[in-house]
C-alpha positions, 0 to 999 in steps of 0.5 A, spaced: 423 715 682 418 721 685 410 718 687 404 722 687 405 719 695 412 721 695 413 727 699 420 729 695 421 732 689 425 730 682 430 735 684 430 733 692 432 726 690 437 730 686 441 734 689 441 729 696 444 724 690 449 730 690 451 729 698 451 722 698 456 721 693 460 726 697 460 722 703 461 716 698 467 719 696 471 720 702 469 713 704 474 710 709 478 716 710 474 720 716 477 717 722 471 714 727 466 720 725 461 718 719 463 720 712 457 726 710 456 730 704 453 735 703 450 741 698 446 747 699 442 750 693 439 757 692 435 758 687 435 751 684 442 751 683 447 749 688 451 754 690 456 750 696 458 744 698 462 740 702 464 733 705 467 731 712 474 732 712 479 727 713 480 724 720 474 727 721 473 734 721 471 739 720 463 736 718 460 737 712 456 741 714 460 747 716 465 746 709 459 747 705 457 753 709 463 756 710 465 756 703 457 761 702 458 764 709 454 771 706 449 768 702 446 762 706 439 766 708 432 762 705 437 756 702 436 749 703 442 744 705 441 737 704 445 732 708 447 725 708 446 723 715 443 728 721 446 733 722 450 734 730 446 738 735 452 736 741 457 739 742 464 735 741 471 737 739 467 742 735 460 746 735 455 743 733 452 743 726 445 745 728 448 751 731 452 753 724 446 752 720 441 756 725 446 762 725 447 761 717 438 762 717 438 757 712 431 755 710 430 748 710 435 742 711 433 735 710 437 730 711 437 722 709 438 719 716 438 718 722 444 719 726 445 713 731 450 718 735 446 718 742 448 724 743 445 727 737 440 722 735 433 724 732 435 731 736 436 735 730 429 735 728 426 738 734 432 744 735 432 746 728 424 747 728 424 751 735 428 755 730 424 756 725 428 752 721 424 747 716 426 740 716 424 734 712 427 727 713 428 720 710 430 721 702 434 715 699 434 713 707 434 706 704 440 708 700 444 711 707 442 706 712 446 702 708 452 706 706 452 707 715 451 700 717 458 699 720 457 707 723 452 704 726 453 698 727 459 701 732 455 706 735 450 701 737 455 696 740 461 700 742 466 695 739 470 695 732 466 692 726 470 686 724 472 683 717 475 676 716 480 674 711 483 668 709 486 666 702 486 658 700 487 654 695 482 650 689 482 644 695 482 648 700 489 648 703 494 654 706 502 654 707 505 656 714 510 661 709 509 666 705 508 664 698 502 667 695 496 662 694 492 666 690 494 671 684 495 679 684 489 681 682 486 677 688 491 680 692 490 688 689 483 687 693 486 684 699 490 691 699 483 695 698 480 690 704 486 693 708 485 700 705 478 700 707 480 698 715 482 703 721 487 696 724 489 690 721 490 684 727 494 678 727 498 675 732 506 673 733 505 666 729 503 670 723 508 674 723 514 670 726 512 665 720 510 669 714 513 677 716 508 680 712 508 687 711 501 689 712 500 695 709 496 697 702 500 697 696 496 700 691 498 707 688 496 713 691 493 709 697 499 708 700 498 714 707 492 710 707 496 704 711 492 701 717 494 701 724 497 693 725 495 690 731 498 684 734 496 679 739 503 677 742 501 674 750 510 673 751 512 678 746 514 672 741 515 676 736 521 676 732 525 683 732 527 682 725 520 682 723 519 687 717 512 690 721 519 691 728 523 694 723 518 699 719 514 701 725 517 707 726 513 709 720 507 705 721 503 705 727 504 698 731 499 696 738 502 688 740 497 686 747 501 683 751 501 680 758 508 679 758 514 681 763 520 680 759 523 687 760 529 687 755 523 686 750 519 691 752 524 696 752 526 694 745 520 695 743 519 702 746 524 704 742 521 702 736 516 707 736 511 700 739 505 702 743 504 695 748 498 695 751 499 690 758 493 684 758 491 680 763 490 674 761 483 669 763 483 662 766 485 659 759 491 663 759 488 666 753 486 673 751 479 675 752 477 677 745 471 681 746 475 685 752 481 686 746 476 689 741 473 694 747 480 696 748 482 698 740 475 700 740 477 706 746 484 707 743 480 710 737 479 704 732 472 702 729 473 697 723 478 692 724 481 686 718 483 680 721 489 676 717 492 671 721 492 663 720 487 658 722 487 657 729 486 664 731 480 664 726 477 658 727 477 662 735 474 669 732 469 665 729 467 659 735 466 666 739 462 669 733 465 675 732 466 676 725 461 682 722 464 678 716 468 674 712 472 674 705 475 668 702 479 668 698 480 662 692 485 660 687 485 656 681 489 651 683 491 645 688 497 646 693 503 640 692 506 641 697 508 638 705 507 644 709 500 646 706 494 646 711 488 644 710 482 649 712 474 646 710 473 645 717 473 653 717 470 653 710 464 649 713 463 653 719 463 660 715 457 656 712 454 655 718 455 662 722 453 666 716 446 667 713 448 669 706 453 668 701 456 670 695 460 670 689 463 677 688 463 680 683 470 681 681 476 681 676 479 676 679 481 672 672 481 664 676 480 666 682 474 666 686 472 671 692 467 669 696 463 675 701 459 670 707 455 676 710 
């Protein structure tokens, strides 16, 4: 709601509501560039709008202004995030939006980009262009935390995710644990990740599919990232014979040629590592590199070694686990409180999610 203090408008909260469910509706799908919405109004009616485009461009911005080119003069943009004033693949938006003579913009929040950070403002004024920020920034900032997470620390934002039984126990197979809806929100946690990572031992054990199964989310797959230091990994694996179809990065530190041929021609991209006097990865220097190829949200799905690893290292941003109903009889099972009790530890807050889980229980650690 408005205030006498309140420097916006009824109509102001309105019509940026508008663009910040715009954004909120290609969530995930922008690629490593923010999901921005955006609405122009004239006359108090909204005559353009307009959300980044998938994998990232065009910007909001110039969608909105592209679709009122001859009637923008004396209208008002409001956009979720600050507009770009640098120029990258495209112009910047500052740039478009000076040359459509809009009146005034005003934008949610900051951009974190240090290319464009709190930079707009100024242009736009020196051009006569009226700006005002700050409107449901409270709102945005939240909706941009793992943007902004990763423009300000250049590597991936990470998510744990682990599925167990009612006495804290997981198999060293495939066989489900938890029941379909609980796996339905899984394949949603997938959806909503640029890259699922595992290593060899989940795959050689489970041969999980890692993809998103749920109707109409199918394209939406992650890229699979594999830790594999001797190309291990079996080559009838279903994630080897699919990967034509489906991204596929393994890190290696291998010499093996015949496999490395083998999975050149499966369409695999190998990325050579050096390993450090442990003769194990350095995760932090793993995450920088799928950071550069292009991948700024990662899910982790493996077993409980590798995450037991991730989480001495604290490099999980956060963590759902998953709880059946029921207890595991069965020789194979693993128990897993220690990772539990260390989630407890690591982790300021935790929660119960709010789901339709049926039996199952989702905990959110945060």
């Amino acid at each position: 709601m408005s205030t006498k203090k309140d420097k916006f408008n009824k109509k102001d909260h309105y019509y940026m509501s508008l663009a910040i469910n715009l954004a909120k509706n290609k969530k995930n799908l922008t690629g490593t560039n923010p999901s921005v919405g955006c609405v122009i109004v004239k006359y108090d009616r909204v005559v353009a709008f307009g959300s980044t485009n998938f994998n990232g461009r065009p910007h909001a911005e110039t969608i909105a202004l592209n679709r009122n080119k001859n009637n923008n003069k004396g209208s008002t943009l409001y956009v979720s995030l600050e507009p770009c004033s640098h120029y990258g693949k495209t112009p910047p938006c500052t740039k478009a939006i000076i040359k459509s003579k809009i009146k005034k913009v005003i934008y949610s929040t900051e951009d974190n980009d240090f290319r464009s950070h709190k930079k707009s403002k100024k242009i736009l004024k020196s051009r006569k262009v009226s700006v005002q920020s700050g409107l449901l920034s409270k709102e945005t900032r939240k909706f941009y935390k793992i943007y902004n997470y990763v423009k300000k620390n250049n590597r991936p934002y990470i998510i744990g995710k682990l599925a167990c039984s009612s006495d804290l126990s997981i198999l060293k197979n495939k066989t489900h644990i938890t029941n379909e809806y609980s796996r339905k929100v899984s394949h949603l946690l997938r959806y909503e990740n640029q890259g699922i990572l595992t290593t060899y031992k989940t795959i050689n054990n489970d041969n999980p599919k890692f993809t998103c199964r749920i109707d109409g989310l199918e394209n939406f797959s992650p890229v699979r990232i594999i830790i594999d230091r001797d190309l291990k990994i079996k080559q009838k694996s279903y994630v080897l014979l699919k990967s034509k179809f489906q991204k596929t990065i393994i890190f290696h530190n291998s010499k093996n040629l015949k496999k490395i041929n083998f999975l050149k021609k499966r369409g695999i991209k190998l990325v050579k590592f050096n390993t450090e006097n442990d003769n194990y990865f350095d995760l932090k220097k793993i995450f920088k590199k799928i950071y550069d190829i292009g991948i700024h949200s990662v899910l982790i799905e493996s077993g409980k070694i590798f995450i037991n690893r991730l989480l001495s290292k604290n490099l999980f941003n956060e963590f759902y686990l998953f709880m059946s109903n029921r207890s595991l009889i069965n020789k194979n099972k693993v128990k897993i409180s220690d990772v539990k009790r260390t989630l407890n530890i690591k982790f300021k807050n935790r929660n119960i999610v709010n789901t339709y889980l049926d039996k199952d229980k989702l905990l959110h650690y945060y």
